[in-house]
N, C-alpha and C positions, 0 to 999 in steps of 0.2 A: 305777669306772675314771676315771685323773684324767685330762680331757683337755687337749690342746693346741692350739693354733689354724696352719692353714697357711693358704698364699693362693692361690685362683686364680680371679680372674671377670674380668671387660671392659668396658673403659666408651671411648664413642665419643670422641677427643680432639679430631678436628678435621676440617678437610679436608670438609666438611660438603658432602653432593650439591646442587647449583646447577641449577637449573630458571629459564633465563632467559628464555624462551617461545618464542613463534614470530619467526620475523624476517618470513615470508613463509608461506603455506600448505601451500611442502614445507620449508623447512629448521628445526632445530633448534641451539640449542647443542647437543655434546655435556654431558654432567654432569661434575663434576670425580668421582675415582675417592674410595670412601668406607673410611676406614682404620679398624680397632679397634688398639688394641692393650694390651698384658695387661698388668692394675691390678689391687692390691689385694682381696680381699674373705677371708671366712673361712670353714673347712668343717670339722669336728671332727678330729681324730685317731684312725685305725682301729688298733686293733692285728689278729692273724690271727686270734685268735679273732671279733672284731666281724667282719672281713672274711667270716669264712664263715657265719656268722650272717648279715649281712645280703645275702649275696649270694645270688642267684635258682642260679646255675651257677658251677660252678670247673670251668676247662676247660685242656687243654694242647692247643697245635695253631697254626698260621700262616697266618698273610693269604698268598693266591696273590699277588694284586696290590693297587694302591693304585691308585682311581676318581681323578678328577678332584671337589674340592670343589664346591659348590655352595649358593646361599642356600634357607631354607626358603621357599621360596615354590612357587607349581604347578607352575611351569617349569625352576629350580632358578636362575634367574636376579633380577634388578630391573629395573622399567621406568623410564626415559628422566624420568619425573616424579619418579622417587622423593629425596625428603631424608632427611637425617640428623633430623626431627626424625620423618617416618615410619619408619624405622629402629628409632628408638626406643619409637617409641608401640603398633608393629604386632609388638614381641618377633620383629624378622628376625635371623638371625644366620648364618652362615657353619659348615659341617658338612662333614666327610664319612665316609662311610659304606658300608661294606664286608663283606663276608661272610667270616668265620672258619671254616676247616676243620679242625676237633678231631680228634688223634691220640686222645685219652684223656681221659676225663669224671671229675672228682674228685668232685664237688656234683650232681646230677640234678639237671635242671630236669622236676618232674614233667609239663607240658606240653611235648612234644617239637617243637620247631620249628627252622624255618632258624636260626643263628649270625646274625645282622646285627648288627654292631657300629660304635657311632657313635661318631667319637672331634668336637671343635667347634675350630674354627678351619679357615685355608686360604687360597685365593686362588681368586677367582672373575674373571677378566678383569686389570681393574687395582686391582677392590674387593679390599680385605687384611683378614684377621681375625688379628692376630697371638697369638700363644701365649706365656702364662710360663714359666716352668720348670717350674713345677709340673702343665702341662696334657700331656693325651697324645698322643704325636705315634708313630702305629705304621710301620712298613719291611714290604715285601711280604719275604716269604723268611726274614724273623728268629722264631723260633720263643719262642713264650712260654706264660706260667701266668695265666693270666687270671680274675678276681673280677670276675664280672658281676652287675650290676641289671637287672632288665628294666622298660620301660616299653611298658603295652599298648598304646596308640596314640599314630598319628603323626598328631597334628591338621591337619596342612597338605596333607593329600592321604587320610585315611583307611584307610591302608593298614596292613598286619599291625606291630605293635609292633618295638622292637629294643631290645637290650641297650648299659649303657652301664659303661666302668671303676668298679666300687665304690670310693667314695671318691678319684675321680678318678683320678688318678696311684697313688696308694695300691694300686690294685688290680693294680696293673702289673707283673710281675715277667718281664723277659727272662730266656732259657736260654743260656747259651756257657758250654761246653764242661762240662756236668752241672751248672750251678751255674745258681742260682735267684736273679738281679741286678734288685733293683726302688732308688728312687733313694735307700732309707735304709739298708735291710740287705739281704743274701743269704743263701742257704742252698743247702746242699748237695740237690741237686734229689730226690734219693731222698728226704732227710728229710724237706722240705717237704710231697712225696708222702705219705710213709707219717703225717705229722702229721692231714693234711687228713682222709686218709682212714679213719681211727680214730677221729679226733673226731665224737662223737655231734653235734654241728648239722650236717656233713654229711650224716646220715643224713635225708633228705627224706621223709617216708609220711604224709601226712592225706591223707583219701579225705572225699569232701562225702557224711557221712550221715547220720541223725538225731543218732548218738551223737558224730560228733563237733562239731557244732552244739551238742547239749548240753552237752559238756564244755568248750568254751570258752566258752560261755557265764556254765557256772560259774567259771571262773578271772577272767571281764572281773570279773563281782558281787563275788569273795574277794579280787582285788588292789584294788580299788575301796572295800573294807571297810581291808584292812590299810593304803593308803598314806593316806588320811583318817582315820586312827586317830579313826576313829567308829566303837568297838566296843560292836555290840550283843549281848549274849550271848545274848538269844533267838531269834539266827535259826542264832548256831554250830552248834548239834544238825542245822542243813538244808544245810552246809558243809560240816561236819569230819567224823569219826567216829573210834570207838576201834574196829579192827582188826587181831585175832589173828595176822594175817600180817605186820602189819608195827607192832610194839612199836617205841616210840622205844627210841634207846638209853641206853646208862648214864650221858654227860652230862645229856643232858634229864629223866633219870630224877632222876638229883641236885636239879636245878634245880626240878622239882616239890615235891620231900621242904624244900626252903629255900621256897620262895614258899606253898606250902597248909601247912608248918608239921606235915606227915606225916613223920618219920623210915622209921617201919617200912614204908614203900611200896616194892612189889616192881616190879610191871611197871605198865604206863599204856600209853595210848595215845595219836594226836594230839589227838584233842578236849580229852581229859586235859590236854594240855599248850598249847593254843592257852587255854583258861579259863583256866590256870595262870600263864602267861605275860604276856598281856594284863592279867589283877586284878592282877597285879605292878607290872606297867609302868604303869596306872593312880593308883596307889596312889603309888608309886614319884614317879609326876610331879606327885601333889596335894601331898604333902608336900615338895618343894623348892620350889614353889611359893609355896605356903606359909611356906617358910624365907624366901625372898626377899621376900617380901610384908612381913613382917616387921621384916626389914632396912629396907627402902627405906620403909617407916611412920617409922620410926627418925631416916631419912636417914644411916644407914652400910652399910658393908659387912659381909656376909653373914664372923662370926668365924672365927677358925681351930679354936675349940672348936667351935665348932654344924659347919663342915664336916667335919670328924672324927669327932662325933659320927654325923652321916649318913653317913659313909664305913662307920662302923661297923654301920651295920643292912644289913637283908637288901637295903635298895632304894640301898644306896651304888654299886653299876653304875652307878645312872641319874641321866642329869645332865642332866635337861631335855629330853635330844631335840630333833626338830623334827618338826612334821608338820599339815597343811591341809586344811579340809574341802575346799577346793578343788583340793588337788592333783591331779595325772592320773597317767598312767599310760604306758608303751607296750608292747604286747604282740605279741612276733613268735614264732607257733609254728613249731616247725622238724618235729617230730613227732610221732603218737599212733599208739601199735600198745595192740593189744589182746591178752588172753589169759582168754577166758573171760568171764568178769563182773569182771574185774581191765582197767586200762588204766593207760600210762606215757605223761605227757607232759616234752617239752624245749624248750622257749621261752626265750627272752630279755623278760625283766622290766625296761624300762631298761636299767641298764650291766650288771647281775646276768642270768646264766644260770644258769635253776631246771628238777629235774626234779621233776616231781609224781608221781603211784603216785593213781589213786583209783580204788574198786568200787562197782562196782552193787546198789545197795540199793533195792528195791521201785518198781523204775523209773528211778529215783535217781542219780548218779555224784555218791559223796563224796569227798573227800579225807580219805587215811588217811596219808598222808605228802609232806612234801617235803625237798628237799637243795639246798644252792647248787652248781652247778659253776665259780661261775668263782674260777679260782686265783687263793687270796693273794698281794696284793704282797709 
């Protein structure tokens, strides 16, 4: 997924809280009143697929009313001493925060809790936290489609977690008059609806149990393997498996019969095709390598005969690649259901959303398949 850059953070400009001390034993200056206001910063670009992938709850339903802001602190206020450079140093900021009453749940949050929804900016007395265009600013009574994140706790008082807009603004779609208004595109709010709710990362089911401990366990080890293209084939046979239920199909069947040099190969399975695949890609990247190695021995460029010439072998796909033993990873499972000694997982792989297929073997959960879902650009 290509992304984009938007902007929404805050940085203190001025106006800085003044502590001029005592004059006498009761009086004080007052502080001068302490302003934010909304600058620059950046946050990736959601599309609705990432938005329901990463969001905890898709909810439809409206704020009764709108609280009075208040700063993160125990009282909801700042004391008389406080500066702008304590402001800074103590991460205080300006919030408020409200309970949402959902008509209709698109995304289950499988922990069932109050709606508390924190949108950041306000006005606290004469201290201002001002807001860009791109922050959220919600109306009591205005009815919306809401992409929430939840975060478990409120460090400044320890109290029960609350939800916050995915992707800021992003996750923000108001309803007037059946239409589904967030500040880039709309949709017709049935369709939005019936999008959400068909789409398998809506569908929310891990239950905390051995097996599914095991089986993402096995996925951190396999994507950990695949994105470090540190392929060791001794340990594929404790990963993959070739399984009668689920034959790759007639592309990867091809792709085997070209890479192992097997025409008359009928069926395979994934093991079959993960050995297959990778000795390819292997193979594939020692000889361009190699080409260029060559080349730049030379101090020329890599000819138009020798590219052609590679183009023409079985490893002419592959153009080098990229890939680090250090790279990482990110793993967001959205579901695992089970059937038998068979299980199907859906996670989000980085910007890729994979479903995997693996069975239980002698205690075991291997992978006997995978499939990407997320739509070509």
């Amino acid at each position: 997924m290509n992304k984009k850059t938007l902007f929404s953070s805050y940085l203190i400009l001025g106006l800085a809280a003044l502590l001029v001390g005592c004059l006498s034993s009761t009086q004080v200056i007052p502080r001068e009143p302490i302003i934010f206001s909304g600058e620059s910063g950046s946050i990736p670009e959601m599309d609705i697929d990432t938005l329901i992938l990463e969001s905890n709850l898709v909810v439809i339903g409206k704020f009764d009313s709108i609280p009075p802001s208040q700063w993160n602190t125990p009282d909801g206020t700042l004391p008389e001493d406080t500066t702008a450079q304590t402001v800074w140093d103590q991460g205080l900021f300006i919030y408020t925060e409200q309970v949402f009453q959902p008509r209709e749940i698109l995304k289950p949050d499988p922990q069932e809790r109050e709606i508390l929804v924190r949108s950041f900016g306000g006005q606290v007395g004469e201290d201002i936290m001002e807001t860009s265009n791109l922050d959220v600013i919600y109306a009591a009574e205005q009815e919306y489609l809401l992409f929430l994140s939840y975060y478990p706790d409120r460090v400044e008082d320890d109290t029960p977690g609350y939800y916050i807009a995915s992707g800021s603004i992003q996750g923000v779609y108001k309803i007037v008059d059946d239409v589904a208004v967030s500040y880039r595109d709309d949709w017709p709010l049935s369709e939005l609806v019936a999008y959400i709710q068909q789409s398998q990362l809506s569908k929310v089911e891990i239950q905390n149990t051995p097996d599914t401990q095991a089986i993402m366990n096995q996925l951190e080890i396999t994507t950990t393997v695949e994105i470090g293209c540190s392929f060791d084939f001794s340990i594929f046979p404790s990963i993959y498996i070739n399984d009668p239920r689920y034959e790759v199909d007639e592309e990867k069947i091809k792709f085997i019969r070209m890479a192992t040099e097997n025409p008359s190969l009928e069926t395979a399975g994934y093991l079959d095709y993960k050995n297959a695949y990778h000795s390819w890609w292997l193979e594939g990247k020692r000889q361009w390598e190699e080409l260029y190695a060559k080349a730049r021995a030379e101090n020329r460029e890599i000819s138009e005969e020798e590219q052609n010439e590679f183009n023409a072998s079985k490893w002419g796909a592959y153009r080098g690649g990229w890939c680090s033993p250090k790279a990482s990873s990110k793993l967001r499972f959205v579901s695992i259901t089970f059937n038998e000694d068979m299980a199907s997982v859906v996670l989000g792989v980085n910007d890729n959303i994979r479903e995997v297929n693996l069975v239980l073997v002698n205690g075991q959960w291997m992978i006997a398949q995978e499939n990407n879902l997320t739509p070509s650009p």
